[in-house]
C-alpha positions as CSV (number, residue, x, y, z in Angstrom):
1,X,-8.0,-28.7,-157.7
2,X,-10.6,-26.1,-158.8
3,X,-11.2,-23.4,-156.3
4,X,-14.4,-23.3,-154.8
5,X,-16.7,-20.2,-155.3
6,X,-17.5,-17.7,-152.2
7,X,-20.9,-18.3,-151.3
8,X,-22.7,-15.1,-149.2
9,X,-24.4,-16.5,-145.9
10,X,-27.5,-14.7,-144.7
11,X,-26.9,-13.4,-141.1
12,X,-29.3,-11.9,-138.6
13,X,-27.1,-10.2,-135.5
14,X,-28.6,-10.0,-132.0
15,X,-27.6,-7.7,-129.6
16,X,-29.1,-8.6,-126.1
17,X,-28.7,-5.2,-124.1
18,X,-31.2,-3.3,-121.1
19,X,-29.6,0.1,-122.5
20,X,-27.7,-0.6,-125.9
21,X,-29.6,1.4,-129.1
22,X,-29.1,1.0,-132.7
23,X,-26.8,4.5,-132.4
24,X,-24.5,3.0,-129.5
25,X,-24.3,-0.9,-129.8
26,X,-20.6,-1.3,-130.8
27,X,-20.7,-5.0,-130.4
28,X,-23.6,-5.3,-133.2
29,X,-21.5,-2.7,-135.2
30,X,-18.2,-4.4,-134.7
31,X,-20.5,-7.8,-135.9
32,X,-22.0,-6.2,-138.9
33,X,-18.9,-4.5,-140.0
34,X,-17.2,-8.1,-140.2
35,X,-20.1,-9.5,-141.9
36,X,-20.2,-6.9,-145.2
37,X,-16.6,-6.9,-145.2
38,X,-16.4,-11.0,-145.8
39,X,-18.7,-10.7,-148.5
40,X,-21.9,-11.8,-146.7
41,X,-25.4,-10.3,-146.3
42,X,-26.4,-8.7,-143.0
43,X,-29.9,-10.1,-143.2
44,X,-31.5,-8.4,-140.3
45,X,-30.5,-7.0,-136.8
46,X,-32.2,-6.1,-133.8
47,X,-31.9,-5.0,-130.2
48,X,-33.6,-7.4,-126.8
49,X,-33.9,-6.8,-123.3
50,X,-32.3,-9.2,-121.1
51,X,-35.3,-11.3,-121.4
52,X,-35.3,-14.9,-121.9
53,X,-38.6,-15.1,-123.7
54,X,-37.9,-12.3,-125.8
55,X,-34.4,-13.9,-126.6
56,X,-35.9,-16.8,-127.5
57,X,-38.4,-15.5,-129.1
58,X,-36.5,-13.4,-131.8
59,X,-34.3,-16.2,-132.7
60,X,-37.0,-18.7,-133.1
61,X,-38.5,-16.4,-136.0
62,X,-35.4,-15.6,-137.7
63,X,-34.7,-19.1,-137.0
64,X,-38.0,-20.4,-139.5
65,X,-37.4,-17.4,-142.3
66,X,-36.1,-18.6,-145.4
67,X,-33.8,-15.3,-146.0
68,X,-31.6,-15.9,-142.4
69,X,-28.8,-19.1,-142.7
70,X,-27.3,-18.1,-139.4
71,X,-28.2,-16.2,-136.0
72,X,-25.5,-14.7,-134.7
73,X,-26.3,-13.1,-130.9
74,X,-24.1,-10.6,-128.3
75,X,-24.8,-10.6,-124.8
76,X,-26.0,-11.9,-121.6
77,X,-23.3,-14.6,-121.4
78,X,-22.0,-13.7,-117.7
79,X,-23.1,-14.5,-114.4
80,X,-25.2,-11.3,-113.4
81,X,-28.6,-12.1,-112.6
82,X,-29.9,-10.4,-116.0
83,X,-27.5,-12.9,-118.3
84,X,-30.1,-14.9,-119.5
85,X,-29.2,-15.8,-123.0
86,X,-27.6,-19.1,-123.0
87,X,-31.0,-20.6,-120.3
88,X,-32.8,-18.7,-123.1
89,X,-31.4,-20.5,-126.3
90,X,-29.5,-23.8,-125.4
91,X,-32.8,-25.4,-124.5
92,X,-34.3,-24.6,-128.1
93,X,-31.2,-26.3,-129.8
94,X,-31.6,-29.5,-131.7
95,X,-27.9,-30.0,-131.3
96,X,-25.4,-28.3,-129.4
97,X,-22.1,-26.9,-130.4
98,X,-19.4,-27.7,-127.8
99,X,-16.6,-27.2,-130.1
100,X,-17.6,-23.7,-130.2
101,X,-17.8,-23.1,-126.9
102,X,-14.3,-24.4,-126.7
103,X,-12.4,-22.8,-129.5
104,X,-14.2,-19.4,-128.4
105,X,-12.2,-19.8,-124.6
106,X,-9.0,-21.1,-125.8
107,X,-8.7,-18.1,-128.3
108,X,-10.0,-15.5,-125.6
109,X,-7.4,-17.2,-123.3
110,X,-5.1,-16.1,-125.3
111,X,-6.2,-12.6,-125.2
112,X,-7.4,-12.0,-122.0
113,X,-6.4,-15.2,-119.9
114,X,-8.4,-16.6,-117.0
115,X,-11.2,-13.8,-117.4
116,X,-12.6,-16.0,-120.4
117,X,-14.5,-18.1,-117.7
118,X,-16.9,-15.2,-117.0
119,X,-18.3,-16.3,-120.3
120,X,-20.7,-18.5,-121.3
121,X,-20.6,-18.5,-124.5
122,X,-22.4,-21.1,-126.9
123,X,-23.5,-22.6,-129.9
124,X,-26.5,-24.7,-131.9
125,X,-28.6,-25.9,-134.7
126,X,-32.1,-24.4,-134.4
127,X,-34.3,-25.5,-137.2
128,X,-31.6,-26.0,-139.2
129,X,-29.6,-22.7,-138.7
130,X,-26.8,-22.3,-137.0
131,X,-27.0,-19.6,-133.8
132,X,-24.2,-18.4,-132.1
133,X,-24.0,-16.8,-128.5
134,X,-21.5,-14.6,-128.0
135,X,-20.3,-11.9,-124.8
136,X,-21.2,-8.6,-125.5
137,X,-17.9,-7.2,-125.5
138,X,-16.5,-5.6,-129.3
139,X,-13.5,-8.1,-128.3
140,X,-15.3,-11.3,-127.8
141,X,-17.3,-10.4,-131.0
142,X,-14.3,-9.8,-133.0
143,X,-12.2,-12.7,-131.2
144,X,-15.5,-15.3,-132.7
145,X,-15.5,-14.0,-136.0
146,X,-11.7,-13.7,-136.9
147,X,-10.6,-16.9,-135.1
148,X,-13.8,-19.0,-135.8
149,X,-16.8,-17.6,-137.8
150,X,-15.0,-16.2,-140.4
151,X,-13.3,-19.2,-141.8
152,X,-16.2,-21.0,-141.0
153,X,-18.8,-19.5,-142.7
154,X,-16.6,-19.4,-145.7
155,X,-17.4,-22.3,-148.2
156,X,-14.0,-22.0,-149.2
157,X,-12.4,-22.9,-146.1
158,X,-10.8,-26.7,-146.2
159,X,-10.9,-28.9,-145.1
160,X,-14.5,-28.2,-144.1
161,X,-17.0,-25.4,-143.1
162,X,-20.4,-24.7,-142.0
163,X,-21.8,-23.7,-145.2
164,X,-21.1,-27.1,-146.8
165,X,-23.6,-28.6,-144.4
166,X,-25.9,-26.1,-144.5
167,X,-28.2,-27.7,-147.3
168,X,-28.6,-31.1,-145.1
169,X,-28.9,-29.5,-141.7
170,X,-32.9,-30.7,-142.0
171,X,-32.4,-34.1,-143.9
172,X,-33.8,-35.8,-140.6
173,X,-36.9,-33.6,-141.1
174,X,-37.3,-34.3,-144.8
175,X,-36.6,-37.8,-144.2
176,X,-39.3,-38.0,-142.0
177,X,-38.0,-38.0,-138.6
178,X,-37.9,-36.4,-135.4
């Protein structure tokens, strides 16, 4: 069997903060770290409020650019009254990602045991790119992306991957549908 090529992925990060900066967001740094290191291209990254349109609206836009294959966010997954980003995002997805959601708790489970439910984190298809919702812990960022992401957004990774989909993510757009 030949072995497949390694394929860079485009990623925008998202850190959703009321008093994270650039200089001080370790969970976006712990995030883009992992990204250059797997070989992949930190496409943009940015800093929101706890605001649910202003959530919703950064993803949206890197969402419809050409030069962003997957939206990767941290923070606002808990239960205070300012964790908005799941109500922000899940209603803009065209198809939920319960796996995620799943595989993200049993692996924090592991790590940090019953705390994990104080997390709400998700994932989706938004016109046709994937978007991830993670806590805004450096531990829940680097739990997703070495037990999950990683291997995931490696076209190498058997027996399948996101990045082998990514081309026909749309087809029920070019095909005419809904």
């Amino acid at each position: 069997m030949t072995e497949r090529p390694f394929i860079p992925v485009r990623i925008a990060v998202l850190t959703v903060s009321d008093t994270r900066t650039l200089a001080d967001d370790k969970s976006g740094q712990t995030l883009a770290d992992r990204i250059a290191e797997a070989g992949h291209i930190l496409a943009d990254r940015a800093i929101v409020t706890d605001d649910g349109a202003k959530i919703r609206d950064k993803v949206l836009a890197w969402s419809k650019n050409e030069g962003v294959d997957v939206v990767i966010t941290t923070g606002g997954t808990g239960f205070t009254g300012r964790d908005v980003t799941p109500e922000a995002l899940e209603p803009v997805f065209e198809k939920r990602m319960d796996g995620f959601s799943e595989v993200f708790h049993r692996i924090s489970y592991d790590k940090i045991g019953t705390s994990t439910i104080q997390s709400r984190a998700t994932g989706g298809v938004v016109n046709a790119t994937f978007v991830f919702v993670l806590p805004g812990s450096p531990g829940a960022c680097r739990d997703a992306w070495d037990g999950i992401l990683k291997a995931q957004l490696d076209y190498r990774h058997m027996p399948c991957n996101f990045v082998e989909i990514m081309p026909r993510l749309d087809e029920h757009l070019r095909r005419g549908g809904g």
